[in-house]
N, C-alpha and C positions, 0 to 999 in steps of 0.2 A: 879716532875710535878704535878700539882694540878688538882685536879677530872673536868671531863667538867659535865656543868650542861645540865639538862637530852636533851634542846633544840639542843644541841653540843657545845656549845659557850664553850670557858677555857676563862676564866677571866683574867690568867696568863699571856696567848699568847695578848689576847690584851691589856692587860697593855703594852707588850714590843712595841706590834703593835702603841701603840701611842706613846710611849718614839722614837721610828723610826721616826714615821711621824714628831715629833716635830722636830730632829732635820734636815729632810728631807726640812722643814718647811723653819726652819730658812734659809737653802742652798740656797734655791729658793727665800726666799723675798731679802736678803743678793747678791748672786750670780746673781739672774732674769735669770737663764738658765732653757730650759721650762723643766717642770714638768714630761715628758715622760722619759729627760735626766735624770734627779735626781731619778725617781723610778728606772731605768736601773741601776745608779751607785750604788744602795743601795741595788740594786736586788746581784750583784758583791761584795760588800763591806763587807756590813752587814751579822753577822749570823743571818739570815731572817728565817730560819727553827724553829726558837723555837719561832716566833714572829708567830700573825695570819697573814699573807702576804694579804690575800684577802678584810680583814679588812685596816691594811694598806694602799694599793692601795685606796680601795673607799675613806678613807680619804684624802690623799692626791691629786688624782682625784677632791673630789664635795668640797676641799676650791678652789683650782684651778676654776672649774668653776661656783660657787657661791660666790666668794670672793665679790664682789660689793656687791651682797647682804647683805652676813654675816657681812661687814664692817657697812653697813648703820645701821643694826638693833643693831651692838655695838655702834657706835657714840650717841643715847642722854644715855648713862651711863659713857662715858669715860670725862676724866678730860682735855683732849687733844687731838688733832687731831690725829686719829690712827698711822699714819707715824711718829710720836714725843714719840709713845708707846715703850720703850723697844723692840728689836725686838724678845727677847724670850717670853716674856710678850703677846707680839703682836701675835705671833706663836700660841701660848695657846687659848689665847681667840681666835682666827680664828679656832681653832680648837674643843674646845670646844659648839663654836658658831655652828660650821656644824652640830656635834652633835644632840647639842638641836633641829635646825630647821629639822635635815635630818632623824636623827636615832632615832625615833619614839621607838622602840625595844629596848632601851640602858636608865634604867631609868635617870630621869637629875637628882638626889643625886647621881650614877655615876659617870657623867659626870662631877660632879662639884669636887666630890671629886680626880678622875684622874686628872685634870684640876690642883689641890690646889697641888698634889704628887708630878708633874712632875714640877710645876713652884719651887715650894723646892726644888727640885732635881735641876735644870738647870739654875732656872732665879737667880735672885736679892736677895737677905736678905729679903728683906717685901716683893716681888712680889708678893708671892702666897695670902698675905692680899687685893692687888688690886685685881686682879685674884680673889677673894672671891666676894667679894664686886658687881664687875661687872657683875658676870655671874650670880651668885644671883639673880639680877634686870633682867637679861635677861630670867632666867629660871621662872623668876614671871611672863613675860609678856608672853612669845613664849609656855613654859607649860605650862599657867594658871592654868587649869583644876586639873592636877596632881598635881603643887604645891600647891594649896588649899588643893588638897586631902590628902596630903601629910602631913600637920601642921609643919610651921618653926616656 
């Protein structure tokens, strides 16, 4: 198990915590069974104990209810209507996307790098180049501030 950094956070637990939500993710856009059901099933399912759960939940939770939003602020970077997006592809950046706009506390090189691991891991042969690409643009506009501050 890998050390928590001194705020508590393990880094470990929520990597697993989003590798769950993603594919929590996919159930639900795939499936459209609400989102209370899928955390239940995955609560039962999944070894959820070595994952952050709480983390987890709020992601799966604020794509749930920010998804119009998180959709519209991906639409002027996507090459296609989000519904035409891969749906693990699609899972990522809606997830990624909550991130950026929700989790202020989770720097977006995180978030983009989680975002590039897990689309490796799950999506497409080049996904994680789209997936790059997109949230890139999105972390330029929505973190402005810290992407400047940051130097890409």
């Amino acid at each position: 198990m890998h050390a928590q950094r001194p705020e508590g956070i393990d880094p470990a637990a929520r990597s697993r915590a989003r590798r769950r939500a993603l594919q929590a993710l996919y159930a639900w856009q795939i499936g459209g069974n609400p989102m209370t059901a899928i955390i239940d099933e995955f609560r039962r399912e999944q070894d959820m104990e070595i994952a952050d759960l709480e983390y987890f939940e709020d992601l799966l939770r604020g794509v749930e209810r920010h998804c119009a939003e998180l959709d519209a602020g991906l639409r002027p970077f996507l090459d296609r209507d989000i519904a035409q997006v891969d749906p693990i592809e699609r899972a990522v950046l809606r997830l990624a996307a909550y991130e950026l706009k929700q989790r202020a506390d989770v720097p977006y090189r995180v978030v983009l790098n989680e975002a590039i691991e897990i689309t490796k891991r799950f999506g497409a042969e080049h996904g994680h180049t789209y997936v790059n690409g997109v949230l890139d643009k999105l972390a330029a506009q929505w973190r402005a501030v810290e992407y400047r501050g940051g130097g890409r």
